[in-house]
Every structure is written in structure tokens, then in C-alpha cells.
VOPA-88467 format. One record per residue (C-alpha): residue number from 1; residue in three letters; x negated, y negated, z. Coordinates in steps of 0.2 Angstrom, whole numbers, plus 2048, in hexadecimal, padded with zeros to 3 digits. Each point is the difference from the previous one (the first is absolute). Layout:
BEGIN
<rec seq="NUM" type="ALA" xx="X" yy="Y" zz="Z"/>
...
***
This chain:
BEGIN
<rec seq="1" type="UNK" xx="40D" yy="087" zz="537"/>
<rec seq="2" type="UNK" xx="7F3" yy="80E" zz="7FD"/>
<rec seq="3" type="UNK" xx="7F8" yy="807" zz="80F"/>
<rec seq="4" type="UNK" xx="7EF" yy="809" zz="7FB"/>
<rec seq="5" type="UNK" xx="7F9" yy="80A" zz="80C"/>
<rec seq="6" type="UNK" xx="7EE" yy="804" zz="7FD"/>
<rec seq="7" type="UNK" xx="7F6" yy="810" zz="809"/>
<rec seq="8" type="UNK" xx="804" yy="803" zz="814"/>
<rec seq="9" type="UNK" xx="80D" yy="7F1" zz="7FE"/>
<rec seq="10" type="UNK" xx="80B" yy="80F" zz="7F3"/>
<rec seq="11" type="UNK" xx="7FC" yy="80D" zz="80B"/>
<rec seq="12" type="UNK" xx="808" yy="7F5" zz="80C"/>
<rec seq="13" type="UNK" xx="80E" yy="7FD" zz="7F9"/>
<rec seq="14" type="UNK" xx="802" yy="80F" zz="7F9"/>
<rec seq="15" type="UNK" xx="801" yy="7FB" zz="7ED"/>
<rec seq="16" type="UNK" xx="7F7" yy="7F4" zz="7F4"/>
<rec seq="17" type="UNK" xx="80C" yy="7F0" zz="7FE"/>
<rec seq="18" type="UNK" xx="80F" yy="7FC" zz="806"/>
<rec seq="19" type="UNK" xx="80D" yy="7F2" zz="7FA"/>
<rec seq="20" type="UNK" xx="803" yy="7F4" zz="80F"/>
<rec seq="21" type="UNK" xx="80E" yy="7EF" zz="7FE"/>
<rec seq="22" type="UNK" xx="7F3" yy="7F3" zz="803"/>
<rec seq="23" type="UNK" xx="80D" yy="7F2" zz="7FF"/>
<rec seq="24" type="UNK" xx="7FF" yy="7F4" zz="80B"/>
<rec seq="25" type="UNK" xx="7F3" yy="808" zz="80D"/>
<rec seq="26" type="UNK" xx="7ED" yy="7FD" zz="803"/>
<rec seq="27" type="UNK" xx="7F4" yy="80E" zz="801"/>
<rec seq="28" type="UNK" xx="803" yy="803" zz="813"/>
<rec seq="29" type="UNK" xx="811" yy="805" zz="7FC"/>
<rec seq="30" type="UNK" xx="7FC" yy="80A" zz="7F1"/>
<rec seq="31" type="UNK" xx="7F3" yy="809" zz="80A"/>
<rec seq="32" type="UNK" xx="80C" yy="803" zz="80E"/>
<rec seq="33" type="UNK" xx="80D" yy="806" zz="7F4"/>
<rec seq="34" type="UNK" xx="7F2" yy="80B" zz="7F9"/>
<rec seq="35" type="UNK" xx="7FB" yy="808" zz="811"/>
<rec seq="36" type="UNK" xx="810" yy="802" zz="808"/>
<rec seq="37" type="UNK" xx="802" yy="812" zz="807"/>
<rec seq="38" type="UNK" xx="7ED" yy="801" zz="7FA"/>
<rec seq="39" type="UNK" xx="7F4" yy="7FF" zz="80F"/>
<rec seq="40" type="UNK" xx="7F0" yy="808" zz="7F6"/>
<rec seq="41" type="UNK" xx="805" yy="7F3" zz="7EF"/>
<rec seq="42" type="UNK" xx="801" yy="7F0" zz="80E"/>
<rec seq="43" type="UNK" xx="7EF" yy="804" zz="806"/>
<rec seq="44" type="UNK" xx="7F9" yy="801" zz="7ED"/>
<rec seq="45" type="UNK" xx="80A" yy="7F1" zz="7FB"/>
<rec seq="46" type="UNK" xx="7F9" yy="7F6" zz="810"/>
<rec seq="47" type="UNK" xx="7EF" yy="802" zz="7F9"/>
<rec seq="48" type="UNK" xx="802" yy="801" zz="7EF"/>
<rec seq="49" type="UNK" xx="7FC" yy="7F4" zz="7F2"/>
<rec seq="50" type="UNK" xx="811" yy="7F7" zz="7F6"/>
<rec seq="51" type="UNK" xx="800" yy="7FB" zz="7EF"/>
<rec seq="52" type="UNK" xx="80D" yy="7F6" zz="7F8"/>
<rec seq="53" type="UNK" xx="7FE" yy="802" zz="7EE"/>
<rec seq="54" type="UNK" xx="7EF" yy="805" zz="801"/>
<rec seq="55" type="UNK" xx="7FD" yy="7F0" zz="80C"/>
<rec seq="56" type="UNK" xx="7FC" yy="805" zz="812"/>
<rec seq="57" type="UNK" xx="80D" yy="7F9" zz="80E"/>
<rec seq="58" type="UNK" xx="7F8" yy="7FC" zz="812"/>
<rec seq="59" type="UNK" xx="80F" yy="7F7" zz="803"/>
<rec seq="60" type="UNK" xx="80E" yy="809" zz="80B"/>
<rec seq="61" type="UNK" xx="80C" yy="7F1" zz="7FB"/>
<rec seq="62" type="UNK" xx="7FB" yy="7FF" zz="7EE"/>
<rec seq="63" type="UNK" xx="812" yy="802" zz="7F4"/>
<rec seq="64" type="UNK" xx="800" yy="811" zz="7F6"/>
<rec seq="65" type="UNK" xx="80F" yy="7FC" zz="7F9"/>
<rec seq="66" type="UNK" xx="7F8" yy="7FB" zz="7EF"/>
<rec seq="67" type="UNK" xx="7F5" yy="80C" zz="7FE"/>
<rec seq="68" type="UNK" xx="802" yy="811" zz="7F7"/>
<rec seq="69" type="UNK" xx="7F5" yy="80B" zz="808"/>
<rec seq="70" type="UNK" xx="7F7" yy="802" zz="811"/>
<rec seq="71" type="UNK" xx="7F0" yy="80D" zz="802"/>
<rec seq="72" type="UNK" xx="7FD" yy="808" zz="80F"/>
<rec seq="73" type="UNK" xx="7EC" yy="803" zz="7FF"/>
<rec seq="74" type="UNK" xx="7FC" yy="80A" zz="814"/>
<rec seq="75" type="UNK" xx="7EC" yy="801" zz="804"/>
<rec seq="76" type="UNK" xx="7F7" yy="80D" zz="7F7"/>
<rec seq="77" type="UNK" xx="7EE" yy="804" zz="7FC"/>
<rec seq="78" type="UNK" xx="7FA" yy="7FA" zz="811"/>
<rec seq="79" type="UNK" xx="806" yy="7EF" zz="7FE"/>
***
């Protein structure tokens, strides 16, 4: 899968996608796979909006495995 990180969430993480083996793992798992080693990208993860092919995820168990992309869209402009 895709990882496309959008704004503080790139500066985060220190570049602007990243290829993640989703298989079999939720997106708690890919987000902690994603963070690892990474304090200041787990803080903008933690409050960050996810979308799954462009559909947002607000569950932690949710399946990524099917999907081909994931968007890491952090706060910005005040909101």
C-alpha cells in the first residue's frame, strides 16, 4: 500500500509517501508500523485524519489489507 503523507504529517516522516505491506493488518498496525522509531510522526498520526481510498477510516480495527492507498492528512489551517 501507498502511504501519502500530506503537509506536517511528510515533514514528520520525513518524506512524502512510503510503501507499507498492509496484508493482513488493520490500520492500528499499519499506523504503528508507520511510527515506529518516530515519536514526532506517532503524535501527528494520533491526531491525524486516514483515508483509505479517499474514504476516511475512524476505525483502528478496520482491514487495510484491500486497499491501495492510505492518506495521512494532520490538522492544518487552524482546524
Amino acid at each position: 500500500m501507498l502511504v501519502r503523507f500530506f503537509a506536517g504529517a511528510a515533514e514528520a516522516a520525513g518524506c512524502s509517501s512510503q510503501e507499507i505491506d498492509a496484508y493482513g493488518r488493520d490500520v492500528a498496525a499499519v499506523t504503528a508500523a508507520l511510527a515506529e522509531g518516530n515519536d514526532r510522526l506517532a503524535r501527528v498520526l494520533a491526531v491525524s485524519a486516514l483515508l483509505a481510498d479517499g474514504v476516511r477510516v475512524t476505525d483502528a480495527t478496520q482491514d487495510l489489507s484491500g486497499a491501495s492507498h492510505l492518506d495521512v492528512l494532520p490538522p492544518f489551517a487552524g482546524g
